[in-house]
C-alpha positions as CSV (number, residue, x, y, z in Angstrom):
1,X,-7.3,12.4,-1.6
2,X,-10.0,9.8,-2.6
3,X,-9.8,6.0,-3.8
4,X,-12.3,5.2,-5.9
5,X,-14.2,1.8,-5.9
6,X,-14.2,0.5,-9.3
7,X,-18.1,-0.6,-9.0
8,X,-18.2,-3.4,-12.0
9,X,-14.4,-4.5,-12.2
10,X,-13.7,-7.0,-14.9
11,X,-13.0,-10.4,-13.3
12,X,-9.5,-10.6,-13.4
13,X,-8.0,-13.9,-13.9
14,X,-4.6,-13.6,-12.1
15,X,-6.2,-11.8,-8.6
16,X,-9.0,-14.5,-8.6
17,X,-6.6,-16.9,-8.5
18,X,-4.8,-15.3,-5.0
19,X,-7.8,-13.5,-3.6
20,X,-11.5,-15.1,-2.7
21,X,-13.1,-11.6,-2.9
22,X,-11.1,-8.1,-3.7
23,X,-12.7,-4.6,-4.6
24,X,-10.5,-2.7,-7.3
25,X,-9.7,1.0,-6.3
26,X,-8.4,3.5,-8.9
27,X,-6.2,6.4,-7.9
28,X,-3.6,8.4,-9.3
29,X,-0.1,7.6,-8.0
30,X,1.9,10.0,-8.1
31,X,-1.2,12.5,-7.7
32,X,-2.2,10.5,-4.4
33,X,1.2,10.1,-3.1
34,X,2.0,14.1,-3.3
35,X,-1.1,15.0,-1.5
36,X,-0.6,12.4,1.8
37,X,2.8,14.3,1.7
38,X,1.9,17.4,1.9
39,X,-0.7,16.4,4.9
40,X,-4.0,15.5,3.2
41,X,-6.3,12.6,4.1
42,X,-6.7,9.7,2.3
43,X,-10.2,8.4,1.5
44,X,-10.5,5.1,0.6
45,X,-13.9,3.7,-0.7
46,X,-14.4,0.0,-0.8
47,X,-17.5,-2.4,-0.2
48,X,-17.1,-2.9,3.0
49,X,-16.9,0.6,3.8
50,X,-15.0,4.2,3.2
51,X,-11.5,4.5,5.4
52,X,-10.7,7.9,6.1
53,X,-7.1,7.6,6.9
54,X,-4.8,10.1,8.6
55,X,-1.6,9.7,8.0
56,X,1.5,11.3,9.6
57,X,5.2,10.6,8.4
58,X,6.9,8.0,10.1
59,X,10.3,7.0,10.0
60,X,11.6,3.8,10.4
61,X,15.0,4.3,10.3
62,X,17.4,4.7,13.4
63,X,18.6,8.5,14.0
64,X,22.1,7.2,13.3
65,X,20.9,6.1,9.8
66,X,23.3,6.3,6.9
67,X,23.3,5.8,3.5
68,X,26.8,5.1,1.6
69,X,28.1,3.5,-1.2
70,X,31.2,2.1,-2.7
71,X,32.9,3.3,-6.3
72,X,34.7,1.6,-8.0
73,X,37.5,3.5,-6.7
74,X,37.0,1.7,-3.5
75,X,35.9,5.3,-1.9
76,X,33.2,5.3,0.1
77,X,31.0,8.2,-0.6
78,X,27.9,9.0,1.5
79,X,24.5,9.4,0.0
80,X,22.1,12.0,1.3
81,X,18.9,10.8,3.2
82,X,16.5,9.9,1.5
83,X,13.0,11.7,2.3
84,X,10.7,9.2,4.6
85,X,8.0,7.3,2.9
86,X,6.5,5.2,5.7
87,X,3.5,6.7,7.3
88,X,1.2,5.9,10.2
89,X,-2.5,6.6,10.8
90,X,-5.5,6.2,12.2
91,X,-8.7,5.7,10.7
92,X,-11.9,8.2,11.8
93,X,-14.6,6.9,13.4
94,X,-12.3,3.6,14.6
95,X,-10.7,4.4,18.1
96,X,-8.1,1.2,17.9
97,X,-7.9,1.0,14.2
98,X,-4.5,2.0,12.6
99,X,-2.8,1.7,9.6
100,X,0.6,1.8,8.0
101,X,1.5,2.5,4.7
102,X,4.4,3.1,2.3
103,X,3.9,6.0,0.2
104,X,6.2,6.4,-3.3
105,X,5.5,7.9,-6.4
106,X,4.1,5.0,-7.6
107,X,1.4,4.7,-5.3
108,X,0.5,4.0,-1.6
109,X,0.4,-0.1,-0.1
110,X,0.1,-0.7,3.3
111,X,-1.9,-2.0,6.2
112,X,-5.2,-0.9,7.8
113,X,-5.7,-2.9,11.3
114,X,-8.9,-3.3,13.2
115,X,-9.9,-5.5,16.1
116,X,-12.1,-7.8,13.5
117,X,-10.1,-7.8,10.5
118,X,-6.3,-6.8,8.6
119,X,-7.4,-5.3,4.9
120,X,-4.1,-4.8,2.9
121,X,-4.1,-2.3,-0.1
122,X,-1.3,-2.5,-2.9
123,X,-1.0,-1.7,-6.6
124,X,-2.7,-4.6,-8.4
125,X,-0.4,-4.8,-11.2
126,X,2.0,-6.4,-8.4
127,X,-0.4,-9.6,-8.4
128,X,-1.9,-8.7,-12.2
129,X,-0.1,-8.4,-15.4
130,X,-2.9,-7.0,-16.9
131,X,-3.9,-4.7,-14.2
132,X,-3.4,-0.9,-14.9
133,X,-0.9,1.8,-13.2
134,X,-3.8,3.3,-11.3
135,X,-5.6,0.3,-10.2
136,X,-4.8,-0.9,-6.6
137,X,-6.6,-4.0,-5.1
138,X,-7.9,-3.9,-1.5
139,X,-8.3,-6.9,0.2
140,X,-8.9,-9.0,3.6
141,X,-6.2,-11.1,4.5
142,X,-8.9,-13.9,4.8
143,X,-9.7,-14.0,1.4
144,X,-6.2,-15.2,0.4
145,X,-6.6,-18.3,-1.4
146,X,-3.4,-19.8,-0.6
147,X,-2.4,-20.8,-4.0
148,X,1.1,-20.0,-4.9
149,X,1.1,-18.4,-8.6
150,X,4.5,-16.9,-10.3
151,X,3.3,-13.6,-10.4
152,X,3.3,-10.8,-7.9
153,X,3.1,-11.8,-3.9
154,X,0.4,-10.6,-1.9
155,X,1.6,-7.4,0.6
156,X,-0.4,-10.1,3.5
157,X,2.2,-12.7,2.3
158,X,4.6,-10.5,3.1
159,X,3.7,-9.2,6.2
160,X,3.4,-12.8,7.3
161,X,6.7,-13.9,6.2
């Protein structure tokens, strides 16, 4: 499954204010999130370079792990487990470089590690509200500006926190 760099993406006012420099990627969602399922690699193309990404399921939940909620009946009622949508990877042609992502149907954000840098890939409309469902923003966590706007928070901000 391949990202796409969107080669001439329109300056968008909201990400410019979070992020020095960011490449917008387009991919389908749910189409992209179905295929790293089901085993397939993910591709992502970006200026610095393309990151073939193998990712494996990986659950972060304890084997004990239970799901339950309370009606209003006071009964508590377990919920079945929910399928795993945290992966792991590594990226070809990087020896020490991993990544980690959250897959859902509506899209894949996550991590990408290497000994020089930490890039960070979520759906832009979480930092945009003009940004569309299949635009994702791919980033370094050095070109975070530091300036705190209302909308979105960056995936880097959250790691950090």
């Amino acid at each position: 499954m391949e990202g796409q760099l969107i080669d001439s993406p329109r300056q968008d006012r909201e990400l410019s204010r979070r992020l020095r420099k960011y490449d917008l990627i387009r991919m389908d969602p749910g189409g992209t999130a179905a295929k790293v399922r089901a085993g397939s690699k993910l591709s992502l193309k970006t200026s610095k370079e393309t990151f073939d990404i193998e990712l494996t399921p990986h659950d972060l939940r304890a084997p004990d792990y239970v799901a339950q909620v309370i009606g209003d009946d006071g009964i508590v009622r377990k919920l079945p487990k929910a399928p795993v949508n945290t992966f792991k990877g590594r990226v070809k042609g990087s020896e020490r470089a991993q990544a980690r992502m959250t897959v859902t149907d509506g899209g894949i954000e996550g991590a990408i590690i290497t000994d020089a840098n930490q890039y960070f890939l979520q759906p832009a409309r979480d930092l945009s509200s003009t940004a569309k469902n299949d635009e994702f923003v791919f980033y370094e966590a050095s070109d975070l500006t530091g300036e705190s706007v209302s909308c979105g928070v960056t995936l880097a901000d959250e790691v950090a926190a």
